[in-house]
C-alpha positions in Angstrom: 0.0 0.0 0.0 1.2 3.5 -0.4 0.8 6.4 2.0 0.0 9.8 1.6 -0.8 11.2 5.6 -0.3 14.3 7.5 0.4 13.5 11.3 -1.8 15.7 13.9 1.1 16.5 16.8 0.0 15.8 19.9 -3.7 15.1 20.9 -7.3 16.1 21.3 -9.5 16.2 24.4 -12.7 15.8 22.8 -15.1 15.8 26.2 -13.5 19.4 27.4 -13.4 22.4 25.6 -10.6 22.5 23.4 -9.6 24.4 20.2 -9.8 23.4 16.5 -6.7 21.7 15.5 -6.0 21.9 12.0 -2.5 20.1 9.4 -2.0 21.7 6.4 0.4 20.8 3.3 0.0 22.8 -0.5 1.2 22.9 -3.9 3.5 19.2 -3.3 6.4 18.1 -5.9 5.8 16.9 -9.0 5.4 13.2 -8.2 2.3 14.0 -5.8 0.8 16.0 -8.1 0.4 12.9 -10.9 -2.7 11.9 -8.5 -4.3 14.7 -6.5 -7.0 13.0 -5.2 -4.8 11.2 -2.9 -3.3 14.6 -2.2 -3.8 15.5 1.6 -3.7 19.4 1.5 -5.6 19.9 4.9 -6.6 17.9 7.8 -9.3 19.5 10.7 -10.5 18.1 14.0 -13.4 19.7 16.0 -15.8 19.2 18.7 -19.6 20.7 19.2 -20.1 23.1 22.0 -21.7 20.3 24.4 -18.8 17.7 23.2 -21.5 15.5 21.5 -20.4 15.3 18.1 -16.8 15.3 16.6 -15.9 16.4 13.4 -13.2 15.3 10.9 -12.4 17.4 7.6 -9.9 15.8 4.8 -9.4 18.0 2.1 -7.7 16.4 -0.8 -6.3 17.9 -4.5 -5.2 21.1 -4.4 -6.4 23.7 -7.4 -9.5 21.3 -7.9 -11.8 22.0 -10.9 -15.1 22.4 -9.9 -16.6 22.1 -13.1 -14.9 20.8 -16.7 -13.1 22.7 -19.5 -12.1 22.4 -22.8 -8.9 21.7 -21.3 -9.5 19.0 -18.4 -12.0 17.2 -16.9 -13.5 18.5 -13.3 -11.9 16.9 -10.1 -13.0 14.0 -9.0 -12.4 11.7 -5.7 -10.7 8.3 -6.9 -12.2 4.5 -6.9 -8.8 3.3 -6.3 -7.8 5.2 -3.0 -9.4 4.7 0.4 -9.7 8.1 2.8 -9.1 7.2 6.4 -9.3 9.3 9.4 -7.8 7.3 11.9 -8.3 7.9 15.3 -7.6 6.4 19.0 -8.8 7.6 22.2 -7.4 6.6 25.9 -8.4 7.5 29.2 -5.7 9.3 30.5 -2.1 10.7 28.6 0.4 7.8 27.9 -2.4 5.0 28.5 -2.6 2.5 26.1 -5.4 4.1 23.4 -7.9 2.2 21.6 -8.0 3.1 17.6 -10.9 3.4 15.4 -10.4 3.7 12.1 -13.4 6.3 9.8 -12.7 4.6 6.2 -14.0 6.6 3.1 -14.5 4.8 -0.6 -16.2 6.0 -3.6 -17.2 4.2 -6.6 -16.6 5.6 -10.4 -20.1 7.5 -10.1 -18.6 9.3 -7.0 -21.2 7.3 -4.4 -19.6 6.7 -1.4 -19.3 4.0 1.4 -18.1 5.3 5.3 -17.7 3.0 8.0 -17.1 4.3 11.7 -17.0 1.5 13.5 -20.8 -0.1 13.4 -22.0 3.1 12.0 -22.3 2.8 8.1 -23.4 5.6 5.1 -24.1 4.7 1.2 -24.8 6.8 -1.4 -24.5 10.4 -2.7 -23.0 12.3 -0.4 -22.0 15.8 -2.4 -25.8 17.1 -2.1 -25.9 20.7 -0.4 -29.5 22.2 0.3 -29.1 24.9 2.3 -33.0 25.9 2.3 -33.3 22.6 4.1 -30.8 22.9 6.4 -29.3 19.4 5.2 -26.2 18.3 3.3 -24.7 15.0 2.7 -25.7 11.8 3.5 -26.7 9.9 6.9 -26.4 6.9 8.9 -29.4 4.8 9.9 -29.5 5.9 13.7 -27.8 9.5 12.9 -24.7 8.8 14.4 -22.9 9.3 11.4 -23.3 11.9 8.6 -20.8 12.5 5.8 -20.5 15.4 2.9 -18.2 14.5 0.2 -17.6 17.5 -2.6 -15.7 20.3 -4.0 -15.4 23.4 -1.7 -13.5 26.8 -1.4 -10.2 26.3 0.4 -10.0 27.1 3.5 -6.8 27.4 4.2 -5.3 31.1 4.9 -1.8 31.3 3.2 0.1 34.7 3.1 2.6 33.2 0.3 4.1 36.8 -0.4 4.4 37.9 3.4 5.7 34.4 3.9 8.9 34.8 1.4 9.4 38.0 2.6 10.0 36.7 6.2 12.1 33.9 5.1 14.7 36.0 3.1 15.1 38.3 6.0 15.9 35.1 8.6 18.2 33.9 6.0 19.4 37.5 6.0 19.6 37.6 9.9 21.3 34.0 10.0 24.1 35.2 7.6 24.4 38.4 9.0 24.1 37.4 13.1 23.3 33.7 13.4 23.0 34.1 17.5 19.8 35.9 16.9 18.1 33.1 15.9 19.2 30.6 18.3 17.0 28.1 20.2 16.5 27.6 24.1 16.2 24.2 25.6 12.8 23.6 24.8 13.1 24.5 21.2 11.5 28.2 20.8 13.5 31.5 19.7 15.3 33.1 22.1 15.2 36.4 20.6 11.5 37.2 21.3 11.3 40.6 19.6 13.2 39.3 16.7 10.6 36.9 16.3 7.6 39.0 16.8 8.5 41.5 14.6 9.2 38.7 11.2 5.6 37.2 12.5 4.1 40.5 12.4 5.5 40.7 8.5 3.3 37.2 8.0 0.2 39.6 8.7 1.3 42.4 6.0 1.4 42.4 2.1 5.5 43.5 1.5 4.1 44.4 -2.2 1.4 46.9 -1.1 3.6 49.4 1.6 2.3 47.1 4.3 -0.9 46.6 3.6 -3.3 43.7 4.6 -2.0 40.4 3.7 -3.2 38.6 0.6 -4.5 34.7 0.7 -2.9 32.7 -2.1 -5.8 30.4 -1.9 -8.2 32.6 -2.6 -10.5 31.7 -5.0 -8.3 28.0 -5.7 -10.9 24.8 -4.3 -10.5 21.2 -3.1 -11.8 18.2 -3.0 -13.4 17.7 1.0 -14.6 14.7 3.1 -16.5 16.0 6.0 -17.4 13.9 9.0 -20.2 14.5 11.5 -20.2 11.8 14.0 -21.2 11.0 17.5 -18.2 11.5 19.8 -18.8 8.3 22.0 -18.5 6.3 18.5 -14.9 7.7 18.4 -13.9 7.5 22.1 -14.6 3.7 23.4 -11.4 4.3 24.9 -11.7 7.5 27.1 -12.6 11.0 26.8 -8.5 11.6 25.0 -8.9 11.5 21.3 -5.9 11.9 18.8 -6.5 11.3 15.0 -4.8 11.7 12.0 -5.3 11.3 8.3 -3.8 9.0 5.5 -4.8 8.4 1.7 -3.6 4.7 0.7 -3.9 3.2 -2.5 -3.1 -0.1 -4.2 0.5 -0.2 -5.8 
């Protein structure tokens, strides 16, 4: 099998407040980009306000077409690749965890199959009706609901604030290479230093120091998103990690 994943550091606790945790990982070489749809560009984890659901986003192929041109057919998820959000939970930190695996398949007709554990969703799942109130597809008892389709993405990238930043570290590091030294627990020492090239991130170094610009703006991908209870995903304790792969048959 081969493996395309992003790793989530660290882990969630789903059952207490906790923040979004979001991957991300653009624009790859040119061997990733012969088969985008098994092309993890983002990876998000959430949790309702009263910790009762959990939700999972995998967005896949970068630049998706929505729709087809003259030039290329639109983007579509492939029958060849399984989508997995794999996730473990544990009782307390450094206890054994116990995994559950939400697996994602789709057919040539772009129906799909997800399993989550006993919980189980057939069909087409890239309907949006937003008079309704509904989108997707879902499980018998409810516990699990799935939307699978092209959508703007979301990621916030200041590509032109980003450059600036690094040619002024590389700058710094040829210039006075102390500056940017680490402490014991890996972080900059020189706090300013950093603030100030982190403030840059938030500025457009083309426009006098305007607001920065999103390079994704107005670029889409492909996104699997997950709705499902939060006890389905932590049998093991109230602790959940997860993280995402794309494998496919050699």
């Amino acid at each position: 099998m081969r493996k395309r994943w992003l790793r989530i550091c660290g882990v969630i606790g789903v059952l207490v407040a906790a923040p979004a945790v979001m991957a991300a990982d653009h624009l790859d070489g040119a061997e990733v980009k012969k088969d985008p749809a098994s092309d993890i560009t983002d990876l998000y984890s959430w949790v309702s306000a009263d910790g009762a659901k959990t939700y999972l986003v995998m967005n896949v192929s970068p630049v998706a077409r929505v729709a087809a041109t003259d030039a290329a057919p639109a983007s579509k998820f492939s029958d060849a690749v399984q989508y997995v959000f794999h996730t473990s939970s544990m009782a307390k930190y450094g206890e054994p965890a116990t995994p559950l695996n939400v697996v994602c398949t789709f057919d040539a007709a772009q129906v799909i199959s997800c399993w989550a554990g006993s919980e189980y969703v057939h069909g087409d799942a890239s309907v949006l009706n937003a008079d309704a109130g509904s989108a997707g597809i879902t499980s018998a008892n409810g516990k699990l609901k799935v939307f699978a389709g092209p959508r703007d993405d979301p990621f916030f990238f200041n590509l032109d604030g980003f450059k600036d930043v690094a040619a002024r570290a590389t700058d710094t590091i040829k210039n006075n290479a102390a500056l940017l030294q680490l402490n014991p627990q890996g972080c900059p020492e020189n706090a300013a230093l950093m603030g100030a090239l982190a403030g840059k991130l938030s500025k457009d170094p083309h426009a006098d120091g305007g607001p920065a610009k999103n390079f994704f703006k107005g670029l889409n991908v492909l996104s699997i998103v997950i709705a499902v209870d939060t006890s389905v995903v932590t049998s093991g304790g109230p602790i959940m990690s997860v993280w995402a792969s794309t494998n496919k048959a050699n």
